[in-house]
C-alpha positions as CSV (number, residue, x, y, z in Angstrom):
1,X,11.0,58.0,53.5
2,X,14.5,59.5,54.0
3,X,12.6,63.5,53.4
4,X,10.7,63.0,56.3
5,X,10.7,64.9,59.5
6,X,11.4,63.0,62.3
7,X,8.2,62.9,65.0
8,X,9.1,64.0,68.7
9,X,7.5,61.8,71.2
10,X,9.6,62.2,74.0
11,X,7.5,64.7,75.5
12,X,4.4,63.3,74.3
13,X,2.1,61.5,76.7
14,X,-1.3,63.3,77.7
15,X,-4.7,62.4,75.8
16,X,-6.5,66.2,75.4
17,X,-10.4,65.9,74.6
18,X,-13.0,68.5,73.3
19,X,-16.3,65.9,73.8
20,X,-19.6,66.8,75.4
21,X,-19.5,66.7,79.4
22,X,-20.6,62.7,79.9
23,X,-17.8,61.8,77.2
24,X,-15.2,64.1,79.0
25,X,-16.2,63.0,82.6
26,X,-15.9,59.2,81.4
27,X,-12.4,59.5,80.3
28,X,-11.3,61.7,83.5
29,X,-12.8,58.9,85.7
30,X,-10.1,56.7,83.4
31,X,-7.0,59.0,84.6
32,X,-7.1,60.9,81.3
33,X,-7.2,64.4,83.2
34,X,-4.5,66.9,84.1
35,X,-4.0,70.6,85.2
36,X,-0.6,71.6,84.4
37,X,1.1,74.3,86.9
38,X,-0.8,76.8,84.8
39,X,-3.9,75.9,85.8
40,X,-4.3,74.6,82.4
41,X,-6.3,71.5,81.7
42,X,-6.3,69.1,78.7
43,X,-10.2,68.9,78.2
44,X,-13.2,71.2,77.3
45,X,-16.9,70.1,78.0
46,X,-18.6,71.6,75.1
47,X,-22.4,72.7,76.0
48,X,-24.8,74.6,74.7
49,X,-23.1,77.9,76.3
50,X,-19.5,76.9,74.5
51,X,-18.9,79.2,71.7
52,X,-17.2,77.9,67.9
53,X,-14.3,80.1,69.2
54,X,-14.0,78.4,72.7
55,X,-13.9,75.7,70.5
56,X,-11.3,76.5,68.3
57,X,-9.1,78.1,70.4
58,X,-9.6,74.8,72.4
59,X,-8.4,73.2,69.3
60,X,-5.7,74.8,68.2
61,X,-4.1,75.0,71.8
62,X,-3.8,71.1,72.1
63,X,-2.9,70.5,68.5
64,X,0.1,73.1,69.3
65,X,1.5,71.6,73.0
66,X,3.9,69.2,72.8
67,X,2.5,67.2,75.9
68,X,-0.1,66.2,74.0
69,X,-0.3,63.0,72.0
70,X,-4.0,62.5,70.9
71,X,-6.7,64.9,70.5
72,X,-10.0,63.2,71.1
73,X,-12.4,65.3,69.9
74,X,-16.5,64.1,69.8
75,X,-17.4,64.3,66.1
76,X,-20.5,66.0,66.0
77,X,-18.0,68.8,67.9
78,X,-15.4,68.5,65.0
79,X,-18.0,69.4,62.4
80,X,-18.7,72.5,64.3
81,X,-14.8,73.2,63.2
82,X,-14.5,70.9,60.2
83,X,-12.7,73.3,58.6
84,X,-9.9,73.4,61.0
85,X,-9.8,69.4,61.9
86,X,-9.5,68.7,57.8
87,X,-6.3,71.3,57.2
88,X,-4.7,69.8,60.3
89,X,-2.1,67.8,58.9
90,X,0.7,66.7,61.3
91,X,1.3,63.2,62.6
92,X,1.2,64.4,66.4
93,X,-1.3,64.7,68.0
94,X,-3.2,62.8,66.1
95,X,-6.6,64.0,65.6
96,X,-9.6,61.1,66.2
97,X,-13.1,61.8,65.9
98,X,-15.3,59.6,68.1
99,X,-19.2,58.9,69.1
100,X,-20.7,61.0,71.8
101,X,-24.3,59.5,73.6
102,X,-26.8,61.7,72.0
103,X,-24.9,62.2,68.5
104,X,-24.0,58.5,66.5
105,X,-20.8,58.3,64.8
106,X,-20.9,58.8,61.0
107,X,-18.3,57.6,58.7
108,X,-18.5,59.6,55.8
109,X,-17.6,62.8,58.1
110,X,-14.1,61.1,59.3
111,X,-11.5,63.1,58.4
112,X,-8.9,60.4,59.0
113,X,-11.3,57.6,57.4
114,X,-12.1,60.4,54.1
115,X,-7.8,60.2,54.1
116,X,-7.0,56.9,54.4
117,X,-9.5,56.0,51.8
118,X,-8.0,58.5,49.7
119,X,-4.3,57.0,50.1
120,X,-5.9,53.6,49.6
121,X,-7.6,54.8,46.0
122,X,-4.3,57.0,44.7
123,X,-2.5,53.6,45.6
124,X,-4.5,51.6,43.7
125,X,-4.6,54.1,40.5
126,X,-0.6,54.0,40.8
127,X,-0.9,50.1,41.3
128,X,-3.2,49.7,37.9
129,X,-0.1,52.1,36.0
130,X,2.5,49.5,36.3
């Protein structure tokens, strides 16, 4: 506990989502939106014209600002990058997969369910040791 890196969250406070455009529209209704002085905005609408590379540049710009506490990102979009959501490892933003209308949520594609039953199976294996 004592080698840990403390987490910042004094700057953190804004909700970025990569979700298809009823998901994204739905949370902007809720307030979730901003455009920063930029012009920058803390959302894509993924379509069928989006590119994997719009997508992970997308990606890898919210998981790198420091205004940004959660990434919300539609799952069936985050197996289009799987690669990059399952080697993202910090604490914030956290990274959480959710439904979208057309595509159901699956479990076994989680990457924070896969590692939270992976910490709960090492614990138990260590447990059984003593």
């Amino acid at each position: 506990m004592a080698n840990r890196a403390p987490i910042a969250t004094r700057n953190s406070a804004l909700i970025a989502m990569i979700a298809d455009e009823d998901t994204v529209v739905g949370f902007l209704l809720a307030g979730v939106g901003n455009v920063d002085i930029r012009r920058k905005t803390n959302y894509l609408i993924v379509d069928s014209k989006t590119t994997i590379k719009q997508i992970e540049d997308a990606f890898k710009e919210f998981t790198a600002r420091e205004d940004v506490a959660i990434v919300l990102i539609s799952q069936y979009v985050a197996n289009m990058i799987r690669f990059l959501v399952d080697s993202y490892n910090k604490p914030i933003p956290a990274i959480l997969e959710i439904p979208s209308k057309d595509h159901p949520y699956d479990p076994a594609h989680d990457s924070v369910l896969s590692r939270v039953k992976y910490l709960f199976s090492s614990e138990s294996v260590a447990s059984e040791r003593r």
